[in-house]
N, C-alpha and C positions, 0 to 999 in steps of 0.2 A: 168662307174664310173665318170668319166668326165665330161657326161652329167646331172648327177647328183647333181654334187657339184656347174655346171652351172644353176641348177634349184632352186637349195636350197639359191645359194646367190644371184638369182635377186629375187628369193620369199622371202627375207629379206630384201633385198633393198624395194622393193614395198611397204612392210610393216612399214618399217621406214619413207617413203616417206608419206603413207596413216595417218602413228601415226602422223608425224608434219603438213599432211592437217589439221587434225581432231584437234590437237593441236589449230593453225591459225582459224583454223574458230571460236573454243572456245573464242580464244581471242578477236574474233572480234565482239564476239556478248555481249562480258562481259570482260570490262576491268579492271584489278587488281591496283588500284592504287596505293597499299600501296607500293609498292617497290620501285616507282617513286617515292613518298613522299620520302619516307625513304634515298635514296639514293641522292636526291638532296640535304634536308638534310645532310648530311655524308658530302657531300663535302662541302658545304656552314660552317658548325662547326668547320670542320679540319681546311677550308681556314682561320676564323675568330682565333679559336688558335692557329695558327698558327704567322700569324702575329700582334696579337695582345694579347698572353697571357703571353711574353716573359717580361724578361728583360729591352731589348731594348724597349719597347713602355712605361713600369715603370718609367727607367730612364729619358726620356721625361717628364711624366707627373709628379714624383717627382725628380728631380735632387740632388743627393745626395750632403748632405752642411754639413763639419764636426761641424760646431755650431749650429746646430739645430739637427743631429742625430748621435750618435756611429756607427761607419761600422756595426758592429753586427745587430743593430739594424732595422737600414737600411737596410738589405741584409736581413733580415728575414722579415720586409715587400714586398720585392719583390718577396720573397719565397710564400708569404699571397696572393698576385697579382697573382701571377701564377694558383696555387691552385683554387682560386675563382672563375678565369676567365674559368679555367675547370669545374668548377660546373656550371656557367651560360650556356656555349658551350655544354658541355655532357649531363646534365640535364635539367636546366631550359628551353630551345629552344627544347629539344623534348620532353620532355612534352604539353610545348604546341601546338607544331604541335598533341602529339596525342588526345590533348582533343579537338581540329580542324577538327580531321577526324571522320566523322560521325561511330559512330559504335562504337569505341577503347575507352576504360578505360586504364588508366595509372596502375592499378594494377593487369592487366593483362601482362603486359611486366615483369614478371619477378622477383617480386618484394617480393612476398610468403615467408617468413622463413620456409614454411612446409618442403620441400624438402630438402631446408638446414640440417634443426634438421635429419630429418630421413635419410641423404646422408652425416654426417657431421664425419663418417672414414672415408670416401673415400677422403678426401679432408687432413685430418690430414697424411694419408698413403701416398698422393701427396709430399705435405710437405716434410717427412722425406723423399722421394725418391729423390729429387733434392738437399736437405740438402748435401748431399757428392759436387755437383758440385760447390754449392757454396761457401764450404768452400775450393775448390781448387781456382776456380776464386780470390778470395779473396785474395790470393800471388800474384797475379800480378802489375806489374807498372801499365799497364791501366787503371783494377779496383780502384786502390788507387790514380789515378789522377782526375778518375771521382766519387767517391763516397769520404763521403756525398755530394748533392748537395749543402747542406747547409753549408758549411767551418766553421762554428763557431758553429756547434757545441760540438764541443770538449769544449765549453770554461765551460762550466756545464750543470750538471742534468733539471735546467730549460731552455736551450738553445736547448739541446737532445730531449727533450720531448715535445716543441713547436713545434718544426721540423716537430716532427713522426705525431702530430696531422695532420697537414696542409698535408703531404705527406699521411696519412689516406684519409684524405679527398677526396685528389685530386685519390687516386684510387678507393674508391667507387663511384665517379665520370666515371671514365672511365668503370668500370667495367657494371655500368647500361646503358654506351651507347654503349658499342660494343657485352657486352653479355644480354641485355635486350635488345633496343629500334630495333638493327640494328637484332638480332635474329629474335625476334617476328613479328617484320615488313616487314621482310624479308621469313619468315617460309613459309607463304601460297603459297607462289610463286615456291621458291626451293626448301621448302623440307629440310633437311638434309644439301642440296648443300648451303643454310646458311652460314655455317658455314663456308664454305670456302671460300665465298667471305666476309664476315665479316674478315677474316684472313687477306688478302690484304692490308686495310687500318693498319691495327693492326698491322703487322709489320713495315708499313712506320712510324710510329711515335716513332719507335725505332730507325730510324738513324741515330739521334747522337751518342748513346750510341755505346759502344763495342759490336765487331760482334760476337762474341760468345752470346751477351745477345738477339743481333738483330734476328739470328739465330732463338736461343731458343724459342724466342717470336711466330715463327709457330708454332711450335708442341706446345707450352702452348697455344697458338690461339685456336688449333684444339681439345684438351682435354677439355680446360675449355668451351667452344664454346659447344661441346660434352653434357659435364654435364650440364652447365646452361640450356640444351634446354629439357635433361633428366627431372631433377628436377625439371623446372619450377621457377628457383631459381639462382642469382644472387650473394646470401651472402657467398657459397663455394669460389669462384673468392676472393669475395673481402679478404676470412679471409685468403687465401693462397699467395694472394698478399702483403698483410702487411704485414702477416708473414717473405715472403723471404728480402721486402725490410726493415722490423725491423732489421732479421738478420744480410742483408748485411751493415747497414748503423753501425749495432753494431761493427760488422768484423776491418770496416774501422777506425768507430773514438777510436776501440782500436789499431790505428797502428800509428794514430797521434798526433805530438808532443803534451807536456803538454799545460793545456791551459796558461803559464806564458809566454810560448815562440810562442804563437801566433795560427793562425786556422788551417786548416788543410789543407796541401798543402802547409806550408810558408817552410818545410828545404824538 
């Protein structure tokens, strides 16, 4: 029996040995460029929004002056800055790398409503299954230090809804670069396995926020990661994202003071 179970796992060894010659030689007669692209990308976008889609590089280039703008209004252009510099970072830059690489159409990453329209319970059934966590979160100190990003919105119906656009925006933004560009360009290579190095990045851009949400953001990685690559479709992501952050932002600026007594976050 001994000898047996000695035969069976060097004849698996060998084989896994022979599977990643055969692998290597593959690679060496044809290399895959897109995951190189794709991932230098990744880091070259995250590095650029990173330090440059904040705030801090806003405040420099507009320094906020009470006689020339209302905090309100000021702090919702920097919200505009934020936003934008995500659609130039997640979108605009890989786009053009894919229309750089020979071969790749930009309507092939993902971009189809088809899949949406004919996958778009599955995504409404997502929704309401997280709907209970978020309305637990939502009692917390945490949560209500950090949401809205926007503090003035509370001050009315057109400050709320300026908001949700620009935060709209900026997650269909994200959503076509980690569930489109980094998917699809990453697909031929991994496989499946996609998906979870796309997750990687995708949580690290949660770490400001709350670890419950940092957390979360795996498994939402891995599901939507999942479907996006099922469907061929990126618009489930984006309407389940707006949805939760519609929600949560709703949760919050109903807990914050009225707007005569200031934004939210001042008692």
């Amino acid at each position: 029996m001994q000898t047996i179970k000695l035969f069976l796992r060097r004849a698996l060894l060998d084989s896994w040995r022979d599977a990643d010659a055969q692998a290597d030689a593959a690679g060496a007669e044809r290399l895959d460029w897109r995951p190189i692209v794709v991932l230098v990308t990744t880091a070259v976008t995250l590095t650029l929004a990173q330090y440059f889609g904040g705030n801090a590089t806003f405040s420099k280039l507009v320094p906020f002056d009470s006689k020339v703008y209302a905090r309100d209004e000021w702090d919702l252009l920097a919200r505009a800055w934020w936003s934008g510099t995500r659609v130039i970072t997640y979108v605009v830059i890989p786009m053009l790398t894919i229309v750089l690489m020979p071969g790749e159409r930009v309507r092939d990453y993902y971009l189809s409503f088809r899949g949406f329209r004919r996958h778009l319970w599955i995504y409404v059934g997502l929704y309401l299954l997280v709907l209970p966590a978020v309305l637990f979160v939502a009692t917390k100190e945490q949560f209500l230090a950090t949401y809205p990003f926007y503090k003035y919105a509370n001050q009315s119906w057109g400050h709320f809804v300026r908001w949700q656009i620009l935060y709209a925006v900026q997650f269909m933004a994200l959503e076509f670069f980690f569930r489109g560009y980094m998917l699809q360009g990453l697909r031929h290579k991994f496989g499946y396995g996609a998906i979870f190095v796309m997750v990687v990045p995708y949580c690290m851009i949660h770490y400001p926020k709350p670890l419950p949400e940092t957390l979360g953001a795996i498994f939402a990685g891995i599901a939507l990661g999942t479907l996006a690559m099922r469907t061929r479709s990126i618009w489930g992501g984006v309407l389940i994202h707006v949805g939760v952050a519609l929600t949560m932002d709703w949760l919050a600026v109903a807990q914050c003071p009225p707007a005569s007594e200031g934004p939210c976050g001042s008692r």
